[in-house]
N, C-alpha and C positions, 0 to 999 in steps of 0.2 A: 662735387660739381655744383655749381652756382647756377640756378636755373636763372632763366632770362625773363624779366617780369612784363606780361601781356596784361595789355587791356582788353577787357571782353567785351564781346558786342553786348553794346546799348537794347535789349529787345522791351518793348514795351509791351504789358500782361495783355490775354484779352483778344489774341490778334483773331482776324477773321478769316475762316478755308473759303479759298479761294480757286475757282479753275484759274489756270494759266492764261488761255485765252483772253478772259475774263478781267484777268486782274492787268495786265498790260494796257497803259495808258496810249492815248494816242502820240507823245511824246518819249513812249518806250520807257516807261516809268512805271517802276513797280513797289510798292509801298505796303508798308505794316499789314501782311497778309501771310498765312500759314497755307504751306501744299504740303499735305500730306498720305501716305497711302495711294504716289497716285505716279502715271507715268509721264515723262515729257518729251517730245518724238517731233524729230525732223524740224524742230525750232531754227531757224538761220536769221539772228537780231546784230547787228552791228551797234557799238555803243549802246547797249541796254543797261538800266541804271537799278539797281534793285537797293533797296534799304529799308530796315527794322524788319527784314522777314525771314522766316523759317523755312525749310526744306528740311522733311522729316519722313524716311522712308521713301525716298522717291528717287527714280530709276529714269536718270536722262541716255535718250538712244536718237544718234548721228543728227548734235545740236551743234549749232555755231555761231557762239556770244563773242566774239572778237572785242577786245576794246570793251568787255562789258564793266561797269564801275558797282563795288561789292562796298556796301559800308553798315556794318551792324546785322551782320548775316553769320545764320547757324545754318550748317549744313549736319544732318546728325544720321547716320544710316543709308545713304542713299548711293546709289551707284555713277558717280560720272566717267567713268573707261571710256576714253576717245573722244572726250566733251573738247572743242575748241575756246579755251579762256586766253587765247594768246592775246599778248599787250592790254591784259588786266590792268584795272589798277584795286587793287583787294585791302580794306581797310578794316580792320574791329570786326575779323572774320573768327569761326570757327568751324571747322571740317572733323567731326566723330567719326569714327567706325565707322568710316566710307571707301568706297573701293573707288580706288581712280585709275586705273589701268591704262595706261598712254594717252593720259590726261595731258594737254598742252597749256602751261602756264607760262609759256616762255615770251620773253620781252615783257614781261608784266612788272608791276612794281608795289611791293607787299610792305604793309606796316602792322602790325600789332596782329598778326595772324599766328593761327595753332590747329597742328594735324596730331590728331592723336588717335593711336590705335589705326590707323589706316595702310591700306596697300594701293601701292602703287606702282607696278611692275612697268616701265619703258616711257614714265614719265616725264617731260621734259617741263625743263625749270631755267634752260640756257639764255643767257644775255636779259635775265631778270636784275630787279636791285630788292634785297629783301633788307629790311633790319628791324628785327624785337621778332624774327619769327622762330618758332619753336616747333620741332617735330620728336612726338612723345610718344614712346613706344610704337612705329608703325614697323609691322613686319616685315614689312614689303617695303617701304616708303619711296625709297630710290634704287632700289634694284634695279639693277640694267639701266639705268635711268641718263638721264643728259642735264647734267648743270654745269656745263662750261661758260668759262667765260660771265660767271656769273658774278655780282657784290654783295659778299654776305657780313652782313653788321648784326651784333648783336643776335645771331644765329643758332640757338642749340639745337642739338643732336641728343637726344638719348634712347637708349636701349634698340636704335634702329638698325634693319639690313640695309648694308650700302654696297652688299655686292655685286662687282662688275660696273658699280657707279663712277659716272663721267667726272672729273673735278676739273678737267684741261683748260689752264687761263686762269683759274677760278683760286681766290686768295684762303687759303687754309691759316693764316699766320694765327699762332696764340687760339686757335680753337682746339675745344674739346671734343673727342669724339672716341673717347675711350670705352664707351660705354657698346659701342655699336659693332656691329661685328661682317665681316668679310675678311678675304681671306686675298682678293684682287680690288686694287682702285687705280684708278687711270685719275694721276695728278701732274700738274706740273712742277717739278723738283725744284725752283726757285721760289716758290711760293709755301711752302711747308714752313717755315721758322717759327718753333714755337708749338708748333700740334703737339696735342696731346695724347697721347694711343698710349694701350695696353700692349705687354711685352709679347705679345702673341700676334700683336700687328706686324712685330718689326719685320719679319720674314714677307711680308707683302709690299712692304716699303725698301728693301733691301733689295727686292727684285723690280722695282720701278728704281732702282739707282744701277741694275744693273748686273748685280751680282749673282751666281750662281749658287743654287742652296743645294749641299751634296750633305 
């Protein structure tokens, strides 16, 4: 499999910890500042603009960045389950070993982003445009998750759980995902041409055409 090559965020050494409060401009701008060890609670920013900065270890609880703009951001350890990122637009991001449990990135629109090692059980990712994004080994990633209706360019998939994941609308042509494993996915049968699966898929795909497996 040909991994898909990311650019990684730009972080410049050095950076300064920062409270949240604190580091929030009055123009909702937040710049080259590290939070780390620390929590971030009941935050509700429309368009917030965040760049060259770190989130390490830190545990967002019922936040809502709607429209918030991500460019040269490491997320590494930290929990966003239930963070509202809908109509993102997410740029030279990276998300580590983070848990994102019905994390909403939906309508968002992702360039040069990578999830690795993360869980993400009931996630939603629907009516996004992603292309150069990569999801690297996350357990969870899309489990039970919602990416219909999505455009995925230049999208890898490796070693991830997609079971029970949404694909409905959503262009599978000539992707790989051999590598990933479930046993149910919810696709649309005109859009598959070309997918790539392991012979252990076929029986989940044979029963989204219809067939009976006796």
């Amino acid at each position: 499999m040909n991994k898909i090559a990311i650019q990684k965020p730009n972080i410049p050494e050095n950076l300064q910890t920062a409270d949240f409060h604190d580091a929030v401009t009055q123009d909702d701008v937040i710049s080259m500042h590290l939070f780390e060890d620390c929590t971030i609670c009941g935050e509700d920013i429309e368009r917030l603009c965040v760049e060259k900065t770190v989130f390490r270890n830190v545990v967002f609880i019922d936040v809502s960045f709607r429209h918030i703009e991500l460019t040269d951001v490491i997320f590494e350890k930290c929990d966003l389950s239930n963070a509202d990122f809908s109509g993102a637009v997410i740029h030279r991001t990276s998300v580590k070993q983070s848990k994102m449990v019905g994390m909403n990135v939906a309508e968002a629109t992702l360039r040069n982003v990578s999830f690795e090692e993360c869980h993400g059980h009931f996630s939603s990712f629907s009516y996004s445009n992603m292309k150069q994004v990569r999801f690297d080994h996350c357990a969870c990633a899309l489990m039970q998750s919602e990416c219909s209706n999505t455009v995925l360019q230049q999208t890898h998939f490796d070693g991830c759980e997609l079971e029970g994941a949404s694909f409905t609308g959503t262009s599978l042509q000539n992707m790989d995902i051999s590598t990933c494993r479930f046993e149910q996915l919810h696709v649309s049968l005109d859009k598959l041409k070309g997918c790539k699966i392991a012979p252990e898929h076929a029986i989940a795909f044979a029963r989204a055409l219809g067939a009976v497996i006796v």
